[in-house]
N, C-alpha and C positions, 0 to 999 in steps of 0.2 A: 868822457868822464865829466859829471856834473861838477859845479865850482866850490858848489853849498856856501853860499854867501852868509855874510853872517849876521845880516840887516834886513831891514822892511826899506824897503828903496824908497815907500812916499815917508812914512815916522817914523823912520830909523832906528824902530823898535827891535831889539836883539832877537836873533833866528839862531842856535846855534845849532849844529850840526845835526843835534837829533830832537829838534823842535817839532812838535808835532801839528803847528799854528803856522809853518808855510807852504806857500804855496808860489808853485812857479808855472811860467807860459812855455809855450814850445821854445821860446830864444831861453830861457832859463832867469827873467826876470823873474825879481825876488821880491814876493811881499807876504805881509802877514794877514792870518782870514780874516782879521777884524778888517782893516783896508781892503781885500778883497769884496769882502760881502759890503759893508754899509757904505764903503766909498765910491771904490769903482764900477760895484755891480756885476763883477763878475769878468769885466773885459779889460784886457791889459791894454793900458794908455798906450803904452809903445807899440805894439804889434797890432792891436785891437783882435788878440783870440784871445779865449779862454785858461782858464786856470786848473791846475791838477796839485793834491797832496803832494809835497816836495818827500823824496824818497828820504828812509834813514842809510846814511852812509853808516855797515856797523862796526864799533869801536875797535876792534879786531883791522880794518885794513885804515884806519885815522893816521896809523907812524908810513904807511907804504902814500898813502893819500889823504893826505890832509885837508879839511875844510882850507877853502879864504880865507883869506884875512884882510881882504880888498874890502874896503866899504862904497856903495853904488848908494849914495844919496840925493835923489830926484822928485822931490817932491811935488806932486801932479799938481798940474793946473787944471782946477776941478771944474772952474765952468766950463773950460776947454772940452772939457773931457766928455761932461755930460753934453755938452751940444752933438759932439762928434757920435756918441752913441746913439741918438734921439733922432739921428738923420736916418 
């Protein structure tokens, strides 16, 4: 069962449940497609795969399965990040 985090993990820009602006990796890091596209480029800092449209949980199973309410605030270290891609 996915977490649906309710953040962009680098700018902890709001994702909620039925955001249509996230986007997660196979581990289920959470980020928004602005940070995906112009930041990371498409590869998750943490895992170094790719990213997929984050599902809508629909509002009908929210009271059985509720979104997070965890906040994962990590804000990449971008030169890090870009060296580690460029290799």
């Amino acid at each position: 069962m996915l977490e649906i985090r309710p953040t962009c993990e680098h700018c902890n820009n709001t994702l909620p449940y039925d955001s249509k602006e996230a986007m997660i990796c196979t581990f289920e890091c959470t980020f928004c497609r602005d940070c995906v596209e112009k930041v990371l480029h498409h590869v998750c800092p943490n895992c170094g795969g790719g990213f997929e449209k984050r599902p809508i949980r629909p509002p009908s199973l929210l009271k059985k399965y509720p979104a997070s309410k965890i906040v994962v605030h990590k804000p990449v270290d971008l030169a890090a990040h870009l060296k580690r891609i460029k290799q």
